[in-house]
MARGU-851212 format. One record per residue (C-alpha): residue in three letters; x, y, z. Coordinates in pm, whole numbers, plus 50000, padded with zeros to 5 digits. Example, Ala and Ser with C-alpha at 12.3 -4.5 7.8 and 13.67 -1.06 7.14 Angstrom:
2
ala512304955050780/ser513674989450714/
// end
This chain:
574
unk610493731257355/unk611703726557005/unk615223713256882/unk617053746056800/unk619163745456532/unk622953753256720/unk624193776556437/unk622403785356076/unk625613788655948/unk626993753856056/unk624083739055962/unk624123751155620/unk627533740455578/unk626943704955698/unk624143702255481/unk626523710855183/unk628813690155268/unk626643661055287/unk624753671054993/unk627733661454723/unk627543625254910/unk623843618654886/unk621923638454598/unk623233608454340/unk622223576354577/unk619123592854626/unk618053585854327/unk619373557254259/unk619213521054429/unk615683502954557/unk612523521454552/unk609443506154696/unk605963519854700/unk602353508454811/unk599853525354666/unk595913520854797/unk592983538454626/unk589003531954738/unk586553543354565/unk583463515654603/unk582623520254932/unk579763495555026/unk578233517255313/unk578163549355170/unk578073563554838/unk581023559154630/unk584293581254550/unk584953589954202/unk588623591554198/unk590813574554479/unk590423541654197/unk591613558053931/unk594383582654164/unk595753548854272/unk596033532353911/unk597733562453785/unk600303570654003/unk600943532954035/unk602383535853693/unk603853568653643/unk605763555553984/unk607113516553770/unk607563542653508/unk610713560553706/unk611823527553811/unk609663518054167/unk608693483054255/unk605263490954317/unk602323468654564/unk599023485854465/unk595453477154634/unk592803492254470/unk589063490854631/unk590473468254890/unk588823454555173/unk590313457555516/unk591903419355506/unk593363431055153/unk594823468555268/unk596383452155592/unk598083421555356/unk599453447455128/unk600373467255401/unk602393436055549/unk603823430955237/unk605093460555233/unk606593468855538/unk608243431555479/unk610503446855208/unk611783478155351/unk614683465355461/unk617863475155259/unk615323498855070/unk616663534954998/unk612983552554890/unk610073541655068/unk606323556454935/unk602903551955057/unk600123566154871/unk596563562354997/unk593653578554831/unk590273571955001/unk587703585655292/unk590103588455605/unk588673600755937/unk590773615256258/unk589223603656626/unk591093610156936/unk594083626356788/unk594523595356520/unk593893591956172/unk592723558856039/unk592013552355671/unk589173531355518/unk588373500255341/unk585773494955114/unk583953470455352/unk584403495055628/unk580923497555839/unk581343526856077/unk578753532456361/unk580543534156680/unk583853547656802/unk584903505856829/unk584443503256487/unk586763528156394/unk589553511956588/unk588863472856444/unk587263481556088/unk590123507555975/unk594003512055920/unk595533530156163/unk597943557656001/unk600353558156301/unk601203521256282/unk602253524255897/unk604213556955973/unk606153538056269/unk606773505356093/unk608133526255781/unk610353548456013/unk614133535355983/unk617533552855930/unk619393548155607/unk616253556555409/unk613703583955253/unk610053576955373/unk607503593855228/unk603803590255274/unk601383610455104/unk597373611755166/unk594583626954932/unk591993611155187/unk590643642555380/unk586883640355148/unk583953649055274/unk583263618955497/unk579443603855552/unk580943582355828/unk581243610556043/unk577723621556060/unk576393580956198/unk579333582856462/unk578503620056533/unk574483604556584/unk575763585656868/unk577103614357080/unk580633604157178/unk584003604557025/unk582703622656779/unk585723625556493/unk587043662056345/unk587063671655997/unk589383656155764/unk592443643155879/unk594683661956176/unk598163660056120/unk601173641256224/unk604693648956151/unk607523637655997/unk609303616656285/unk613233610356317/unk615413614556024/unk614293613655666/unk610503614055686/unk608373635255439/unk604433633755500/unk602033653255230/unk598563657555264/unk596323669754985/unk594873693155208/unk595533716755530/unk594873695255855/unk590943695055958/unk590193700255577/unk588223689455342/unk590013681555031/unk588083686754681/unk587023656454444/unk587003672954114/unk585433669253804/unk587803649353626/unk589443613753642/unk591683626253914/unk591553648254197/unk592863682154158/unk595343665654415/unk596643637054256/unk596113653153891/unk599163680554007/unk601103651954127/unk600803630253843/unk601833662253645/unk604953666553810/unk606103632353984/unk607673617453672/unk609883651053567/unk613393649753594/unk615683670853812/unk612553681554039/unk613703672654405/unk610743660454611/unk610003688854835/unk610143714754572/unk607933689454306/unk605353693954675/unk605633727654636/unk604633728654242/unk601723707854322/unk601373732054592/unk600703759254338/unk598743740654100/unk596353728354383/unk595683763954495/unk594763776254151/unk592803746054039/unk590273751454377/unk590333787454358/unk592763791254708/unk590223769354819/unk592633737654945/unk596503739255038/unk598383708555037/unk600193702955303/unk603383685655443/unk606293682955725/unk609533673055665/unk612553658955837/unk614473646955489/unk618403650655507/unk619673658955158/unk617943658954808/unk616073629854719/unk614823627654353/unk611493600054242/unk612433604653858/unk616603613653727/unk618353642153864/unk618823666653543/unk621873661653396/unk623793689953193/unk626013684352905/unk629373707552975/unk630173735753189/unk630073759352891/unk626893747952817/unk623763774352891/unk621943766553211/unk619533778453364/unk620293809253664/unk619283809753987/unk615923826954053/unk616553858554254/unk616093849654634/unk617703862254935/unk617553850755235/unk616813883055383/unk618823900455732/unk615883911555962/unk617473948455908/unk615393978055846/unk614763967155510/unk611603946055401/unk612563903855383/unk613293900755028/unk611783866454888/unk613943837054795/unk612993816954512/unk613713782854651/unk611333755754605/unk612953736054829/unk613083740055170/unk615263737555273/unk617633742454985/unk621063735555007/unk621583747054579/unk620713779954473/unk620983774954122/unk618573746654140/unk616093750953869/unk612833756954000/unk609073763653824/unk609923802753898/unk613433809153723/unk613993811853342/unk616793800253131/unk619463831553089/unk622463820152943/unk625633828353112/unk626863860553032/unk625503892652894/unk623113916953004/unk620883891953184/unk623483879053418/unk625023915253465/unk621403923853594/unk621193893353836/unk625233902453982/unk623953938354028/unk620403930654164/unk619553898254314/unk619103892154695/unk621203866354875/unk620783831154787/unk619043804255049/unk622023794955360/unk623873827355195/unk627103837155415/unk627163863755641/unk629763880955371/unk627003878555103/unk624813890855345/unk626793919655421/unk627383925655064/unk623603928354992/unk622923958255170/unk625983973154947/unk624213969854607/unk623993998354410/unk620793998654286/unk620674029854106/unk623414013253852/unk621493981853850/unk618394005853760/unk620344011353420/unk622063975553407/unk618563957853397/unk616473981053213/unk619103972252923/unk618693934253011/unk615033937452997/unk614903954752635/unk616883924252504/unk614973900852666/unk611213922052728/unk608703892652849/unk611463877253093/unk609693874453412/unk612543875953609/unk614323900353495/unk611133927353489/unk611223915953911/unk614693924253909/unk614273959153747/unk610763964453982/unk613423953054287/unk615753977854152/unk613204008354146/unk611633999054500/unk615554002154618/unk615704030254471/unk612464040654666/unk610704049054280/unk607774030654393/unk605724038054083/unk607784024653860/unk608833992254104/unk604713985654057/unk604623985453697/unk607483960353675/unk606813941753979/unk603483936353819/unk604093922553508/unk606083896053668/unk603613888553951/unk600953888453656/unk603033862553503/unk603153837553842/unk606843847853888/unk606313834954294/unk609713861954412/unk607413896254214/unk604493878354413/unk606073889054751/unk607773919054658/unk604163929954557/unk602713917354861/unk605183942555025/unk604043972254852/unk600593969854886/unk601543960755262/unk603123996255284/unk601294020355096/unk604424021654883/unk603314035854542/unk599994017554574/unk596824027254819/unk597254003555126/unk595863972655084/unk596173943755336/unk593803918455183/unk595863927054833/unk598463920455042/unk597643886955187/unk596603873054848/unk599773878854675/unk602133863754999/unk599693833754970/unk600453829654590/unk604153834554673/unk604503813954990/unk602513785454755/unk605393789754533/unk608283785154760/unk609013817554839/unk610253816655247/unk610023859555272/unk606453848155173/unk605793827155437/unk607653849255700/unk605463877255573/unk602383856555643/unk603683850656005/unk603843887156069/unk600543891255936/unk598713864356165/unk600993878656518/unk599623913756444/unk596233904756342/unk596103921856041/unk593423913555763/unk593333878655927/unk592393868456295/unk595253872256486/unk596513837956533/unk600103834056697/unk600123795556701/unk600033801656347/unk602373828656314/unk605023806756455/unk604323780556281/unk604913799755939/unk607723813856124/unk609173776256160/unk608723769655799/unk610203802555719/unk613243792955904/unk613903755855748/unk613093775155380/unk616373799655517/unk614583827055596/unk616943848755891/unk614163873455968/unk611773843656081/unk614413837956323/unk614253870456455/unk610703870756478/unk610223833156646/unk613133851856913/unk610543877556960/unk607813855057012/unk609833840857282/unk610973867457410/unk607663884557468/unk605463848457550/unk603553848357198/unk602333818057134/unk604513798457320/unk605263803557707/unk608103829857741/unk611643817257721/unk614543843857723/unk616863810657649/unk615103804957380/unk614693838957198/unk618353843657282/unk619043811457095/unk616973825856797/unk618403859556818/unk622063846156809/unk621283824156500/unk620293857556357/unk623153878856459/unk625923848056353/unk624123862555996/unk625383894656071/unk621813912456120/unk622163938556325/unk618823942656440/unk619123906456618/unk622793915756750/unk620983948456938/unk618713923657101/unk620803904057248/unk622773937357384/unk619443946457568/unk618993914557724/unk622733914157862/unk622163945657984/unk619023937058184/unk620273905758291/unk617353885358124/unk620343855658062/unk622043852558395/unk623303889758569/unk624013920458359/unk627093923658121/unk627773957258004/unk630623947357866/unk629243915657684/unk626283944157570/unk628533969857459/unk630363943457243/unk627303934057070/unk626453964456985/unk629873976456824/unk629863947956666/unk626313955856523/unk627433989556374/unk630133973856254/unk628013946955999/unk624803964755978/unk625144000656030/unk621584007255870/unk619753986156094/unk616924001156364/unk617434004056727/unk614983979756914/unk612814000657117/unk611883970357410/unk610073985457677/unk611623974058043/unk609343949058238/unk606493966858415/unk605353961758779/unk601493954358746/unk599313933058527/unk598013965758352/unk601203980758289/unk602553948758153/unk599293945357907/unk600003985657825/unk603753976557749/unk602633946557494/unk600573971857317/unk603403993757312/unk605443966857208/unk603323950056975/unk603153980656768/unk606643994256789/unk609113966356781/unk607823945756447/unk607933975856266/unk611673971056154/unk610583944755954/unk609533967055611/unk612083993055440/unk613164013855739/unk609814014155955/unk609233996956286/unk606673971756193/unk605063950255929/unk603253980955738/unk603604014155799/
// end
């Protein structure tokens, strides 16, 4: 069962506190990297770009001050002495990167990459002809550091097709995926596990091409400079590859200079609008975090714009924006207290000072879809989604979810939580959970769902708690576990959402966590109308007798309880 984080709120707070300590030394101090590119293969036709990947990150990475070992077309006596060498001088190292562009194959639940003198015809040459991925990963997993290892080898592989001619141990597509183990581990593939990734056209992949774009600017922490090549990836394959990665990194950690601004009184740039969203009866507004997760709000990230402190802009953003990332149950509480009909007026005045400002034309659509004016919460949310403003992505997404001043449209829908979930958004990703539990426009799919539920969660998303609880609870995905969905349910409800704080009343009442407490129940549920008088009643059906009145009651279930999730209905899209 997975580690469960003991409380959002104290986790948050520990990962401020430590985040004043370690977002300058992780930057600074040794930075080692080995980078491998094969392109030459000698068995099978050659690659055009892992060579040329390989030389160019190489230098943009001496470029921000890395000690770089790079191998490129290297046989397998060449990969495993750089490889050696490598591993040799971790120790007392603060950054530790391994880049390998190449053909890569997964057998048996491992990944192995290739040399250029690699001759593959049996499953026994894939163990002694190849690098084994799990034996870098373990020798560069130690505490006191950042490892990250990132792979654009999931191409089209010939290899597989003379193994797959011999009828056993026949490998999968691409490369399957491992995760980030122990502390302070990021892995990034170019790809989504059992993918192919795309060569390109050009001197680089479409891959390495967004990296190189991106790895050398300053003040872009790592995970949210993965989630900008994220973006670019998606749009240069036509939503064809995602880049993937897992992460277990404590803190910020930074390949080129953290950004640096001159005074206090200087202008710098806002926060993007993001909230973390409650789980309530109103739909999970998107966060515009890049980072997941991220401990600074007012991180700069690809989807804010400079406003300068003061004036109409930042009178918009006070009377309109959603709860940062690891907000406070207080801010939380004070969202759902916005007047919105006054921030109507207070951003439509921003906007005519400032017209083509993405962010403020999703603050003024936000405004109007509070306001329930759906027609005019299109027009603006449009412009801004037009514009690749990632937060007017999901809010979008919502609307065409709902029927809400658009015709329904759950393949609309799906696109535009795609674009936004690409961009960092975490009510994105949620949103994309709820669409793979119910089944709707995709295949229903609730492995996935909690997975996007998970990554909703680290990207401080409270409704993806709620809905992982629910999973749980109801055995979705994931044998049932009324431990567990409590556990996800009181993370919620320490967040003050209501919704999650009536949960846990019903299962004291029932006695799903040790023998019925009214009292226990009744104090929940006070304390629920007390913090979020707005939110829905839960309407859980009690355990059935028989198989087919169980099945019955999931159906019931299933299209009763998610409804909350969306501005006052009970599930997804009503």
């Amino acid at each position: 069962m997975r580690k469960f984080y003991s409380r959002f709120l104290f986790v948050a707070f520990c990962f401020f506190a430590a985040l004043a300590a370690m977002q300058t030394e992780a930057f600074a101090g040794t930075r080692i990297a080995l980078v491998l590119g094969n392109s030459n293969y000698q068995a099978v036709p050659a690659l055009g770009n892992p060579a040329n990947d390989a030389a160019d990150l190489a230098q943009t990475l001496r470029s921000v001050g890395f000690e770089v070992i790079e191998q490129r077309d290297a046989t397998r006596d060449a990969m495993a002495s750089a490889v050696r060498d490598f591993t040799e001088r971790l120790r007392g190292v603060d950054v530790a990167l391994f880049f390998y562009a190449g053909h890569g194959l997964q057998m048996n639940g491992e990944n192995y990459l290739l040399p250029v003198d690699a001759k593959i015809e049996t499953p026994a040459d894939v163990r002694f002809n190849t690098l084994n991925l799990t034996d870098i990963q373990q020798e560069m997993e130690g505490a006191g550091r950042a490892n990250i290892i990132i792979l654009d080898a999931c191409r089209n592989n010939p290899f597989i097709e003379k193994l797959a001619r011999g009828g056993r141990a026949v490998p999968n597509r691409g490369l399957g995926r491992i995760d980030a183990a122990g502390q302070g581990s990021l892995i990034v593939y170019s790809t989504q596990p059992n993918n192919v990734a795309l060569d390109g056209t050009g001197r680089n992949s479409p891959f390495t091409a967004a990296l190189l774009k991106y790895i050398a600017t300053p003040g872009i922490e790592v995970r949210q400079m993965i989630s900008r090549v994220r973006g670019d990836v998606l749009q240069a394959t036509a939503q064809k590859q995602t880049p993937w990665d897992s992460s277990s990194l404590v803190g910020d950690v930074y390949l080129a200079a953290p950004m640096v601004t001159s005074s206090p009184s200087a202008s710098t740039p806002s926060t993007a609008p993001s909230q973390a969203g409650s789980g309530g009866p109103e739909l999970t507004a998107p966060v515009a975090s890049q980072a997941a997760p991220s401990a600074d709000p007012q991180r700069t990230t690809p989807q804010t714009s400079p406003i300068a402190a003061g004036g109409p802009a930042s009178e918009c953003e006070r009377a309109a924006a959603p709860a940062p990332p690891f907000a406070s149950p207080e801010q939380l509480k004070t969202r759902n207290t916005l007047d919105f009909a006054a921030a109507v007026r207070i951003c439509d005045a921003a906007l005519r000072a400032n017209p083509n400002e993405p962010s403020l034309q999703y603050l003024l659509g936000r405004s109007y879809d509070k306001t329930k004016d759906y027609l005019q919460a299109l027009r603006y949310l449009a412009k801004a989604a037009d514009a690749g403003y990632a937060p007017a992505q999901a809010n979008l997404g919502v609307l065409f979810a709902t029927g809400h001043g658009v015709v329904k449209d759950l393949p609309r829908a799906y696109e535009l939580f795609s674009k936004a979930a690409a961009g960092g958004v975490p009510g994105a990703i949620s949103n994309l959970g709820a669409m793979y539990a119910g089944g709707d426009f995709v295949k229903k799919d609730e492995a996935r769902a909690l997975e996007l539920y998970q990554k909703a969660i680290e990207a401080a998303d409270p409704f993806a708690l709620t809905q992982t609880g629910l999973m749980y609870f109801h055995g979705k995905g994931t044998p049932r576990d009324y431990n567990a969905a409590a556990e996800y349910f009181q993370q919620a409800a320490d967040l003050n959402d209501g919704f999650s704080l009536k949960l846990l009343a019903i299962m004291y009442e029932r006695g799903l966590l040790g023998a019925p407490d009214p009292v226990k129940a009744a104090e929940l549920r006070r304390r629920a109308v007390q913090v979020d008088p707005t939110s829905q009643d839960p309407n859980v059906p009690p355990p059935q007798k028989t198989v087919r009145s169980q099945q019955a009651s999931r159906v019931h279930y299933a299209r009763r309880i998610y409804r909350y999730r969306f501005l006052g209905c009970s599930w997804a899209w009503c």
